[in-house]
py3Dmol code that shows the C-alpha trace and the ligand (Angstrom):
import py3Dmol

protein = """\
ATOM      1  CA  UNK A   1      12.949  10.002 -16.656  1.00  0.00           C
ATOM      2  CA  UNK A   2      11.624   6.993 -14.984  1.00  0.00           C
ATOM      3  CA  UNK A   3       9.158   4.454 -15.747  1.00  0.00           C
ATOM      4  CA  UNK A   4       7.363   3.494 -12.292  1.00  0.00           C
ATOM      5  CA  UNK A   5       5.331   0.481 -12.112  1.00  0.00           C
ATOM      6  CA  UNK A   6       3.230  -0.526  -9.039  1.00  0.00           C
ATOM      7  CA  UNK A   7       0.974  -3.074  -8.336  1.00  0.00           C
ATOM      8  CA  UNK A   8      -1.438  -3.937  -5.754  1.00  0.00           C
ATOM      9  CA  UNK A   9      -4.342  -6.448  -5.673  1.00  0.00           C
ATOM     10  CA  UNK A  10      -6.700  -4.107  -6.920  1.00  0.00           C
ATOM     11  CA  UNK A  11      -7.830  -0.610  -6.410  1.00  0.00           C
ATOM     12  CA  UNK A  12      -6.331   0.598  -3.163  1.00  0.00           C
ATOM     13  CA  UNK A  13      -2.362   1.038  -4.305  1.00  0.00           C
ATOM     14  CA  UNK A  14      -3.967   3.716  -6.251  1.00  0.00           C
ATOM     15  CA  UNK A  15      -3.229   5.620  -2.708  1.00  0.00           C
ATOM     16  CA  UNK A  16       0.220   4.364  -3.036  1.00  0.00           C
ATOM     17  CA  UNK A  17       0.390   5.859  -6.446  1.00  0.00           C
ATOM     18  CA  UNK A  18      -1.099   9.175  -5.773  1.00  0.00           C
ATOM     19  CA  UNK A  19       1.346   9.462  -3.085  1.00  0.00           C
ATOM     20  CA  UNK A  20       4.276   8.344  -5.592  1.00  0.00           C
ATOM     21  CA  UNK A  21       3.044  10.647  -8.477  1.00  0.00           C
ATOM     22  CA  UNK A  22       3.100  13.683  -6.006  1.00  0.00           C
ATOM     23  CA  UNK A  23       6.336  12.932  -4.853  1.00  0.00           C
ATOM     24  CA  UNK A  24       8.025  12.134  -7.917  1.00  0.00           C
ATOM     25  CA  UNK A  25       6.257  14.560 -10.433  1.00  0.00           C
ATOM     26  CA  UNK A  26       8.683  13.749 -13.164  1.00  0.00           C
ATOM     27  CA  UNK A  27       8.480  10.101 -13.781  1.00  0.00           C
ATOM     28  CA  UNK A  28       5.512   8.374 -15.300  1.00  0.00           C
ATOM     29  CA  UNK A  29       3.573   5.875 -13.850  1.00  0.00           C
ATOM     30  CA  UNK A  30       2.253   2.047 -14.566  1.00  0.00           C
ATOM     31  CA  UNK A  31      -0.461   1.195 -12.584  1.00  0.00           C
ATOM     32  CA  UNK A  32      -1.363  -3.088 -12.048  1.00  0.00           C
ATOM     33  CA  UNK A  33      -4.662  -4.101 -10.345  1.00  0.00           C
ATOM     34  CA  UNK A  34      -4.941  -7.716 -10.228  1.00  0.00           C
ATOM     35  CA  UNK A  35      -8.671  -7.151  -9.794  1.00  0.00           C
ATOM     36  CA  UNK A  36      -9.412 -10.492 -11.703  1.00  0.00           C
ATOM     37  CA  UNK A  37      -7.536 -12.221  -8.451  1.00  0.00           C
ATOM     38  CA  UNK A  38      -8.698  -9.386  -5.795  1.00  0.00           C
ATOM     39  CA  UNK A  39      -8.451 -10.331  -2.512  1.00  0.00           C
ATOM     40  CA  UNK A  40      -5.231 -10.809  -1.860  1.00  0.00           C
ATOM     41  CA  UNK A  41      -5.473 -10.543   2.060  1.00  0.00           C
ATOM     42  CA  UNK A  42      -7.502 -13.924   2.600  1.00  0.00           C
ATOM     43  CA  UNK A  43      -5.266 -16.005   0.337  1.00  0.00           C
ATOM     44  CA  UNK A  44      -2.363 -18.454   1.307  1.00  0.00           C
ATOM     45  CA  UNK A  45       1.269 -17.493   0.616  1.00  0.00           C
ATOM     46  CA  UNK A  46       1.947 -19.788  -2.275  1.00  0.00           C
ATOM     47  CA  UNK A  47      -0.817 -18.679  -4.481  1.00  0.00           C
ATOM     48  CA  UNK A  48       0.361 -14.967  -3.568  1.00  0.00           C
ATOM     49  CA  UNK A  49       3.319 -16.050  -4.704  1.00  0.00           C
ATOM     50  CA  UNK A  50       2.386 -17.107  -8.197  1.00  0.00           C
ATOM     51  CA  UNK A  51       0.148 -13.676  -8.363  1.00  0.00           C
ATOM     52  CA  UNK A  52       3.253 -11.834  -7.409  1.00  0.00           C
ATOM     53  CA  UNK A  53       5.574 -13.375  -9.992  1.00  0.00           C
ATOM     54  CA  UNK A  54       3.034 -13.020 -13.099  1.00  0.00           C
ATOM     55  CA  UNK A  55       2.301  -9.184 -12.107  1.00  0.00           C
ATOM     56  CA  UNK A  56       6.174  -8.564 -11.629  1.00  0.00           C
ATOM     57  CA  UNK A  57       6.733 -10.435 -15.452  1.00  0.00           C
ATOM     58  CA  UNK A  58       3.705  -8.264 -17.340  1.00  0.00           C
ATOM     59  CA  UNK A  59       5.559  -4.506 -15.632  1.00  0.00           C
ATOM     60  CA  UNK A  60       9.236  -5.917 -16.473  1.00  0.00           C
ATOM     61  CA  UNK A  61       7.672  -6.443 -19.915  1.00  0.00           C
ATOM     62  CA  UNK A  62       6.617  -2.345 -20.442  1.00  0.00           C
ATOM     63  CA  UNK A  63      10.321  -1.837 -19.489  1.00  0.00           C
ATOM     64  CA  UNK A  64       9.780  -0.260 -15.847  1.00  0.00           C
ATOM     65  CA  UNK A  65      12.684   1.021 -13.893  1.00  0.00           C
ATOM     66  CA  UNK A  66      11.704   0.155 -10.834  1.00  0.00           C
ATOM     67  CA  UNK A  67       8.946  -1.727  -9.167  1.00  0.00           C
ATOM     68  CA  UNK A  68       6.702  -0.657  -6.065  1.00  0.00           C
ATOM     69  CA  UNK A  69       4.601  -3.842  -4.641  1.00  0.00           C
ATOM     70  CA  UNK A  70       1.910  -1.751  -3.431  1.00  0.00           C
ATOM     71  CA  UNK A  71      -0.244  -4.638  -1.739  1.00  0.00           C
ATOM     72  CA  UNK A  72       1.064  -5.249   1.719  1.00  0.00           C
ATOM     73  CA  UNK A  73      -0.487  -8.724   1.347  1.00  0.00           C
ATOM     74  CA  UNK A  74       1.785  -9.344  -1.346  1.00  0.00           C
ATOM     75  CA  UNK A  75       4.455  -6.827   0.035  1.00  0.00           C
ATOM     76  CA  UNK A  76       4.610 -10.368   2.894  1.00  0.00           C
ATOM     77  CA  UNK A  77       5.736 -12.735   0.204  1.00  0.00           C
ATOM     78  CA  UNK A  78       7.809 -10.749  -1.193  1.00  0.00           C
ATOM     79  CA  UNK A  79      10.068 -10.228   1.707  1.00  0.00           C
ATOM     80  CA  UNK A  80      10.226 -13.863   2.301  1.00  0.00           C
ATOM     81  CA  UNK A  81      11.571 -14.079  -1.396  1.00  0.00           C
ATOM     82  CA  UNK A  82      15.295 -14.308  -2.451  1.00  0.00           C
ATOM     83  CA  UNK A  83      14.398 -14.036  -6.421  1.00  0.00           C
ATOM     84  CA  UNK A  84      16.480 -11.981  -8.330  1.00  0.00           C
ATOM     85  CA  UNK A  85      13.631 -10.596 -10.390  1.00  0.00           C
ATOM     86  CA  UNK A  86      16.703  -8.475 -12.345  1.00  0.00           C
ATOM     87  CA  UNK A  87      14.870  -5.140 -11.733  1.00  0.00           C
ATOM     88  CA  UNK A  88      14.655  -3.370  -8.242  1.00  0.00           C
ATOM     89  CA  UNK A  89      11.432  -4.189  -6.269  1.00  0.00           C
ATOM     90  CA  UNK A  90      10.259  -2.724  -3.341  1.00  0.00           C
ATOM     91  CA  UNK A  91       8.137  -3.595  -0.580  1.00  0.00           C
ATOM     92  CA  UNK A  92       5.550  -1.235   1.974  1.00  0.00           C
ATOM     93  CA  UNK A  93       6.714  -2.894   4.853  1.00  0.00           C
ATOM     94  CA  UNK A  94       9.893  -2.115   5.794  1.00  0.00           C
ATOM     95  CA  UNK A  95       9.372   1.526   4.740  1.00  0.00           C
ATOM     96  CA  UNK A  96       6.149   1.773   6.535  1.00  0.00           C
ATOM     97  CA  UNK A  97       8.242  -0.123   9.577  1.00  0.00           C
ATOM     98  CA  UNK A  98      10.890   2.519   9.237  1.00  0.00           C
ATOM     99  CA  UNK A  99       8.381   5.323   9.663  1.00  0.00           C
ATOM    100  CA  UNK A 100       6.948   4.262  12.574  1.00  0.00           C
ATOM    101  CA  UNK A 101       9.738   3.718  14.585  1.00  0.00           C
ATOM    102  CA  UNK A 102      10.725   7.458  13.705  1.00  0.00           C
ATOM    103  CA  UNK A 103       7.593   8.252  15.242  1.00  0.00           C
ATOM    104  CA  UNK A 104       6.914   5.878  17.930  1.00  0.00           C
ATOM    105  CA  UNK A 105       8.112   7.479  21.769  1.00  0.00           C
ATOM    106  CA  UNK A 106       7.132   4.668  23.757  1.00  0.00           C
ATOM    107  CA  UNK A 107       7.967   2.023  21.291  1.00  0.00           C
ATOM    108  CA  UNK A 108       4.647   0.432  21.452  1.00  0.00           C
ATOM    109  CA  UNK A 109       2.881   0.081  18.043  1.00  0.00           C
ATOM    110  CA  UNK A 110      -0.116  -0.652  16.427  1.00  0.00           C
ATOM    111  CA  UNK A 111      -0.551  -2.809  13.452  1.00  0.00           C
ATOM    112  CA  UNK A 112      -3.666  -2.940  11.060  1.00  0.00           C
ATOM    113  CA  UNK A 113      -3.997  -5.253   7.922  1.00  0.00           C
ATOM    114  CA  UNK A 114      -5.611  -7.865   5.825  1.00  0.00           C
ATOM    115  CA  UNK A 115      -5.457 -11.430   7.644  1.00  0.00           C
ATOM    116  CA  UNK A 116      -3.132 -12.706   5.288  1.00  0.00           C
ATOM    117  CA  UNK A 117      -0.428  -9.608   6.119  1.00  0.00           C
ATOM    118  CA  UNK A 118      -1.311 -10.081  10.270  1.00  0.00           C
ATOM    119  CA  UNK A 119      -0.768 -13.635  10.349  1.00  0.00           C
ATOM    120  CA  UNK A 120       2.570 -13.605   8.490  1.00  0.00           C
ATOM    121  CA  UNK A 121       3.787 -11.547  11.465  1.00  0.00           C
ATOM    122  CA  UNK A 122       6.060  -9.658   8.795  1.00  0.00           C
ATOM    123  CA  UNK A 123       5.466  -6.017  10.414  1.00  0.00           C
ATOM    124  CA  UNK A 124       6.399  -7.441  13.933  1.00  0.00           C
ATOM    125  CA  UNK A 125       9.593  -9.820  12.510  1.00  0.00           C
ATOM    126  CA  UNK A 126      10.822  -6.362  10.310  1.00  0.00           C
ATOM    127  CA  UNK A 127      10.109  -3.964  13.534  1.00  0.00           C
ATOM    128  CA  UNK A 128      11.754  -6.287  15.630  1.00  0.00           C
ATOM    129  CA  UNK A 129      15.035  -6.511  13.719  1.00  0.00           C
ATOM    130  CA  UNK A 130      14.758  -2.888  13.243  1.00  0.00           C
ATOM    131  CA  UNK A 131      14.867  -2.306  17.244  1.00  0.00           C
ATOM    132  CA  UNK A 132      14.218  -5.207  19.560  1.00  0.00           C
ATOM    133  CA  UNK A 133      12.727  -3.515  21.848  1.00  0.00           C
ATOM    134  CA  UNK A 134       9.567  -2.745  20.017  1.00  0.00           C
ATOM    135  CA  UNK A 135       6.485  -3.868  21.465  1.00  0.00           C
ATOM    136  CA  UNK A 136       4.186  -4.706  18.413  1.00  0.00           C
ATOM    137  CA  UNK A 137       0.325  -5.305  18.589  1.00  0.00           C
ATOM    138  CA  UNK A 138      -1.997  -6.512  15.556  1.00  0.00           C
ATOM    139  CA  UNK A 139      -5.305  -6.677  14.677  1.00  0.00           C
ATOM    140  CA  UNK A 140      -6.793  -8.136  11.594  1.00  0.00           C
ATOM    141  CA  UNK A 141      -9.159  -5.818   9.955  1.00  0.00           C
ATOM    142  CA  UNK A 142     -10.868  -7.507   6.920  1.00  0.00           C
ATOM    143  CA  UNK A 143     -14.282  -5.411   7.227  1.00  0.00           C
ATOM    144  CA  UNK A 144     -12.228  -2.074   5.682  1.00  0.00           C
ATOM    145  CA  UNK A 145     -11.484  -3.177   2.523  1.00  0.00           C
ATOM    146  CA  UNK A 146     -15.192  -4.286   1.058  1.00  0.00           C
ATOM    147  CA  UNK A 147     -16.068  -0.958   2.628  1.00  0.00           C
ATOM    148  CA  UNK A 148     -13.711   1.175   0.569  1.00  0.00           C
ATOM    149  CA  UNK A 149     -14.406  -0.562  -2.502  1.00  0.00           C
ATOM    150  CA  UNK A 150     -18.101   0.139  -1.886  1.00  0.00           C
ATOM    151  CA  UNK A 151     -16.924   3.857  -1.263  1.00  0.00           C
ATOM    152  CA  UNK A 152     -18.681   3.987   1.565  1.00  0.00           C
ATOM    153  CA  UNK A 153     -16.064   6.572   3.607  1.00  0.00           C
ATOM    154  CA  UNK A 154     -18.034   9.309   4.769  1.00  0.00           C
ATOM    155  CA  UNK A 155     -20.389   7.089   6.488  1.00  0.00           C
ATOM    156  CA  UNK A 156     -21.281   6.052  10.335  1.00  0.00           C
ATOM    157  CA  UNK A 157     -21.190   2.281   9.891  1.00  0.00           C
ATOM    158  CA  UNK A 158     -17.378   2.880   8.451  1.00  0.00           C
ATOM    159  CA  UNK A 159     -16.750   4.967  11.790  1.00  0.00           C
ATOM    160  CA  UNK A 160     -17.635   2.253  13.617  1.00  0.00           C
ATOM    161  CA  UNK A 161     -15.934  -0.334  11.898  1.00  0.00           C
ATOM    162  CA  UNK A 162     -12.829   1.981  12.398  1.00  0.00           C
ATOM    163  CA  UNK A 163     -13.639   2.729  15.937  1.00  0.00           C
ATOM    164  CA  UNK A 164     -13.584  -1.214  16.566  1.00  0.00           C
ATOM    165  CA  UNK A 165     -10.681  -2.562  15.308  1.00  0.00           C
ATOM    166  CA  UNK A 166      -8.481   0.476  16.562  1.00  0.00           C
ATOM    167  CA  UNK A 167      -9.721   1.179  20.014  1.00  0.00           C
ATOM    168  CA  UNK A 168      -8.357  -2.285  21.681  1.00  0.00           C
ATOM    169  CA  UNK A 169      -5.052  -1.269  20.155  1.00  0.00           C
ATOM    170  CA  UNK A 170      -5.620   2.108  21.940  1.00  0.00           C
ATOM    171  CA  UNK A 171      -6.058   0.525  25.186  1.00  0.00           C
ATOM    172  CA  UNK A 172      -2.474  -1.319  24.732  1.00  0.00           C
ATOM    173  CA  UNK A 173      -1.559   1.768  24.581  1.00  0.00           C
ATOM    174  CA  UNK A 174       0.494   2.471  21.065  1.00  0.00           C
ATOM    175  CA  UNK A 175       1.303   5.659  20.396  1.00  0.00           C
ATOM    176  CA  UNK A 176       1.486   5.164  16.560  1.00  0.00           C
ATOM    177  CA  UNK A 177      -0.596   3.127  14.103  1.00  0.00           C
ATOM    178  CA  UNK A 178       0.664   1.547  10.727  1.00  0.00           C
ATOM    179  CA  UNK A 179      -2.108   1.578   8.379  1.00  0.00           C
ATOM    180  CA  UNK A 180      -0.768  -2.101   6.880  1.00  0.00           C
ATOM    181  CA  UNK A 181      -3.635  -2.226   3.948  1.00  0.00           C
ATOM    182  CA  UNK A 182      -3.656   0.105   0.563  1.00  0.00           C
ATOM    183  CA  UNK A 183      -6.773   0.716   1.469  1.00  0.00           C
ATOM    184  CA  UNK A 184      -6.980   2.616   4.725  1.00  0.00           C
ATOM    185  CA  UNK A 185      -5.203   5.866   3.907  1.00  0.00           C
ATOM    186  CA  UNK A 186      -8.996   6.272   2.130  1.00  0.00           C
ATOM    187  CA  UNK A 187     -10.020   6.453   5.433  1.00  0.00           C
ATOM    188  CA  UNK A 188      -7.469   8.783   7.205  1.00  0.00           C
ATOM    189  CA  UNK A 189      -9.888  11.551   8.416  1.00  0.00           C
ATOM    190  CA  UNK A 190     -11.913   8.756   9.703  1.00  0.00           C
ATOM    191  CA  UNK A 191      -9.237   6.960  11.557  1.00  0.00           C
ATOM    192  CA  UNK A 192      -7.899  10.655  12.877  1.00  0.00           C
ATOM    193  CA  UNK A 193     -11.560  10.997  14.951  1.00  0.00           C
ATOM    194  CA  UNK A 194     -10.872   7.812  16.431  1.00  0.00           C
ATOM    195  CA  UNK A 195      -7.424   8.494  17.158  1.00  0.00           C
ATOM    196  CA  UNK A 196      -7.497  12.111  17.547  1.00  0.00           C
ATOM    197  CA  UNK A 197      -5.561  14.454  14.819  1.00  0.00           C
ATOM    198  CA  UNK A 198      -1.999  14.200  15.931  1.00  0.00           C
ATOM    199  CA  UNK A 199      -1.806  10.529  16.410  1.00  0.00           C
ATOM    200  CA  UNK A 200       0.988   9.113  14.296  1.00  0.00           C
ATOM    201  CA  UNK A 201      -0.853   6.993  11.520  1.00  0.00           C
ATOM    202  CA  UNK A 202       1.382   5.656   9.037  1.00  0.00           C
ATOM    203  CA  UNK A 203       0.536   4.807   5.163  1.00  0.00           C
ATOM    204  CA  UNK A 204       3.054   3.779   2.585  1.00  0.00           C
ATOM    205  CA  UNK A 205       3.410   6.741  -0.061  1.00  0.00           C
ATOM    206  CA  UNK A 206       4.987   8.855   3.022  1.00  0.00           C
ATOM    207  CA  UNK A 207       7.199   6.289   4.147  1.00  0.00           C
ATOM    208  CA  UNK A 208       8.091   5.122   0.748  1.00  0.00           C
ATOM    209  CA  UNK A 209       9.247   8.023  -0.473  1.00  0.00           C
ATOM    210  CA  UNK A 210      11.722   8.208   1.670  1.00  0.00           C
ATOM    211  CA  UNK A 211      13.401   5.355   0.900  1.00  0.00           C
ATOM    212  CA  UNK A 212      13.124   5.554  -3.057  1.00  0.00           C
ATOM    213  CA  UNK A 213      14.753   9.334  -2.623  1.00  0.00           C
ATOM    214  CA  UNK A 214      17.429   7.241  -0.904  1.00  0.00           C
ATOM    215  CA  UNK A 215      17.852   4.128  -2.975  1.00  0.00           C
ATOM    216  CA  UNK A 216      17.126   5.948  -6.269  1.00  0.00           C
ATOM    217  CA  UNK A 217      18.343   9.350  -5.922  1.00  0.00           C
ATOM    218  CA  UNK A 218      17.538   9.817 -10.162  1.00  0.00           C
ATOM    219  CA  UNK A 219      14.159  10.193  -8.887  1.00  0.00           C
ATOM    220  CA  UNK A 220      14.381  13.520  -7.265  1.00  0.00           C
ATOM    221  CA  UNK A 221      15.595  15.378 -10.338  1.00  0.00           C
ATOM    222  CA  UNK A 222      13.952  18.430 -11.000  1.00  0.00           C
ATOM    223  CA  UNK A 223      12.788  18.509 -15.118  1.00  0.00           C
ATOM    224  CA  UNK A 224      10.303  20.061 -17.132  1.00  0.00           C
ATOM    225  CA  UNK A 225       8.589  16.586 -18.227  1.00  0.00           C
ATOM    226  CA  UNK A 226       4.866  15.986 -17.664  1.00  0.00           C
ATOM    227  CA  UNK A 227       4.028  12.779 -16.033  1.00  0.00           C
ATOM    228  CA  UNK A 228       2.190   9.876 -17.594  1.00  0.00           C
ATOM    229  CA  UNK A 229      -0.097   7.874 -15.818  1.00  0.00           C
ATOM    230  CA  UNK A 230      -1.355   3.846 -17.736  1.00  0.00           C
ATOM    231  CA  UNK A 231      -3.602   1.909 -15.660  1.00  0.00           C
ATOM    232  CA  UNK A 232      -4.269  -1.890 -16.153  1.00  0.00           C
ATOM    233  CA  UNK A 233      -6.762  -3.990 -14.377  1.00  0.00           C
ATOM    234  CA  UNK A 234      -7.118  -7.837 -15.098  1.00  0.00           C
ATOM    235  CA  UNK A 235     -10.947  -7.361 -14.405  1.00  0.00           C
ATOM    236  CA  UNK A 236     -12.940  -4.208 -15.289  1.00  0.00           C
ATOM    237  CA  UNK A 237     -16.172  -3.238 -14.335  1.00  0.00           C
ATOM    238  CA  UNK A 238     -17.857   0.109 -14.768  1.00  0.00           C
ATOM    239  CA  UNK A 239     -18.367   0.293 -11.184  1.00  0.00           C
ATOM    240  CA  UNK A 240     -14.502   0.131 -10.995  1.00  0.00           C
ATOM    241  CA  UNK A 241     -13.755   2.327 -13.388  1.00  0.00           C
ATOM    242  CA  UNK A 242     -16.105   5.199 -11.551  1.00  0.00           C
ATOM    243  CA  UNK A 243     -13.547   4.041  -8.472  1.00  0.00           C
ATOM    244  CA  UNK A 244     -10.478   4.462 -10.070  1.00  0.00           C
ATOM    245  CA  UNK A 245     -11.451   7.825 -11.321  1.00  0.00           C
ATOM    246  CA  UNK A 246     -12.685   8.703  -7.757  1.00  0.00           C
ATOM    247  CA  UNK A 247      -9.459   7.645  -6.509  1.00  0.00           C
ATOM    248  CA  UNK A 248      -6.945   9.242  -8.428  1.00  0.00           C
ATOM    249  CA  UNK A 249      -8.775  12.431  -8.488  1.00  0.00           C
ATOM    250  CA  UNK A 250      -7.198  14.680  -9.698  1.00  0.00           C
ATOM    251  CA  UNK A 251      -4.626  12.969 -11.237  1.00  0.00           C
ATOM    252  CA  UNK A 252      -5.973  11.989 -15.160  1.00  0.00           C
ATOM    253  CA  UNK A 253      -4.860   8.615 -16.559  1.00  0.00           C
ATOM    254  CA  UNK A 254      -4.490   7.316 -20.261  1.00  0.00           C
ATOM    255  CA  UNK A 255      -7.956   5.272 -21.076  1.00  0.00           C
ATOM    256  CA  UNK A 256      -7.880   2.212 -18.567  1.00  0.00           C
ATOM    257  CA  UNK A 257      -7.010  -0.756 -20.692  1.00  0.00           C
ATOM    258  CA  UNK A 258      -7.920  -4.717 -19.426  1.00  0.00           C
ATOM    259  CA  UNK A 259      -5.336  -7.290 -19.514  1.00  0.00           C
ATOM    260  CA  UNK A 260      -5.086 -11.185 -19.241  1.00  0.00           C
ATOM    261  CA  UNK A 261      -2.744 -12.525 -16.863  1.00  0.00           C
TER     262      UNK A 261
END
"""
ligand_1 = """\
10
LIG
N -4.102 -4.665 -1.312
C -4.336 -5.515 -0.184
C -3.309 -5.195 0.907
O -2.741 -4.130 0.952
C -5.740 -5.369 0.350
C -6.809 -5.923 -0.557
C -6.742 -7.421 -0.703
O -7.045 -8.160 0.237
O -6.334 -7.854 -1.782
O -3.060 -6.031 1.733
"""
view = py3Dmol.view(width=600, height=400)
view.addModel(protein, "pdb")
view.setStyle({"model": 0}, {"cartoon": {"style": "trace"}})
view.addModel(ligand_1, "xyz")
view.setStyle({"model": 1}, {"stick": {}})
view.zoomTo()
view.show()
C-alpha cells in the first residue's frame, strides 16, 4: 500500500484529502498544514518557494510514495520548477485544467483563486497549452478563505461574498468554473445557488483522481487494508483543531501532532 502525503498552506487541502482518502481507500494518508506560514495566496513566489521545498523535505522524510501539493498557491511555483525532488509530486492545476476543458462547451472559463495563484496566470498559461482556443477569465477572491477558516459557510454574508466574485464571471459568460483555492469546495452548495446546480464547478480531489489512477495505477488496487490518516500542522490552535475535525468529518485521524519547520 501507499503512503500519500499532501500539503497545503493550512486547513483547506483537507478537501483535497477527503477527496483522495475516498478515492483511494487503501492507502494511508500524511496530512502537512503549514499553518505557522498560512497564507500562502498573498505571498511572493520566492518565499513560496522556500515553503514549498521545506514541506516537500519533512513528507520525503516519513518515506511517502507520492506527493499531492494541495495549495494551488503553491501548486503555481511548483509548475514553474524543474527540481528533481526524487519522489513524484503533483500539482492541482493541470488536473483541475484538464477537468474543465472536459466540461467546458463553449470554451469560455472561469477562474477563482488566491491573488498569488490569479496573478501568476498559471490556470490560463496551462489551459492555453492544453487548447488554444480557450478563452480564460479570473478573478481574485481573497475574502473566501478568512471566511472558511472562520467556518462561517452556512451564512448570508458568505452568499454574498460568493455571489460577488462569481457573477461578473457569469456575465462573460463561462460555462464552467474552476474552484482554484482548497478552500472553496467548503462552499460548493453555496457556489451551486449562485450558479445554479448543474453548472460545471471544478475542485481538485475530482480532477486529481483522475490523473493519479493514470500515473499511478498501484493506487486503484482493491485490498483489505484500513487506511491511516497523520495530520501535522506547524501551528496549532484549539480553534484549529475543532476545524480540522469539522473538516475531515467523518474521516478519524491519529492525534494531530505540531511540528517545527
Ligand atoms: N491553500 C491556498 C490555496 O489553495 C489558500 C490559502 C492560502 O492563501 O494560503 O491557494
Amino acid at each position: 500500500m501507499a503512503l500519500i502525503g499532501v500539503f497545503d498552506s493550512g486547513v483547506g487541502g483537507l478537501t483535497v484529502l477527503k477527496g483522495l482518502a475516498e478515492h483511494f481507500p487503501h492507502h494511508d494518508f500524511l496530512y502537512l498544514a503549514d499553518t505557522a506560514r498560512l497564507p500562502y495566496g498573498t505571498k511572493s513566489s520566492s518565499t513560496i518557494s522556500s515553503y514549498l521545498k521545506k514541506n516537500i523535505q519533512f513528507l520525503k522524510s516519513h518515506k511517502v510514495d507520492l506527493i499531492v501539493v494541495a495549495c494551488n498557491s503553491a501548486s503555481t511555483v511548483l509548475l514553474n520548477s524543474d527540481e528533481d525532488f526524487g519522489v513524484p509530486v503533483f500539482n492541482v492545476i493541470e488536473p483541475g485544467s484538464q477537468s474543465a476543458l472536459n466540461h467546458s462547451k463553449n470554451k469560455k472559463i472561469g477562474v477563482l483563486g488566491t491573488r498569488t495563484t490569479v496573478q501568476s496566470r498559471a490556470y490560463i498559461r496551462t489551459l492555453k497549452k492544453l487548447d488554444p482556443e480557450v478563452e480564460v477569465h479570473q478573478m481574485p477572491a481573497p475574502l473566501l478563505v478568512p471566511l472558511v477558516e472562520e467556518g462561517w459557510i452556512d451564512d448570508p454574508l458568505t452568499s454574498m461574498v460568493v455571489y460577488r466574485y462569481t457573477k461578473p464571471l457569469l456575465d462573460l459568460g463561462v460555462d464552467t468554473l474552476i474552484l482554484g483555492c482548497t478552500h472553496y469546495p467548503v462552499l460548493y452548495s453555496v457556489f451551486q445557488k449562485v450558479t445554479g446546480r448543474d453548472f460545471p464547478l471544478v475542485d481538485s480531489p475530482l480532477a486529481l483522481k483522475e490523473i493519479l489512477k493514470e500515473q499511478w495505477p498501484k493506487l486503484m488496487e482493491e485490498g483489505s487494508h484500513k487506511s491511516t490518516l497523520q495530520i501535522y500542522c506547524t501551528d496549532l490552535t484549539p480553534h484549529l483543531e475543532q476545524l480540522i475535525q469539522n473538516l475531515i468529518a467523518p474521516l478519524s485521524a491519529q492525534p494531530i501532532q505540531k511540528v517545527d519547520l
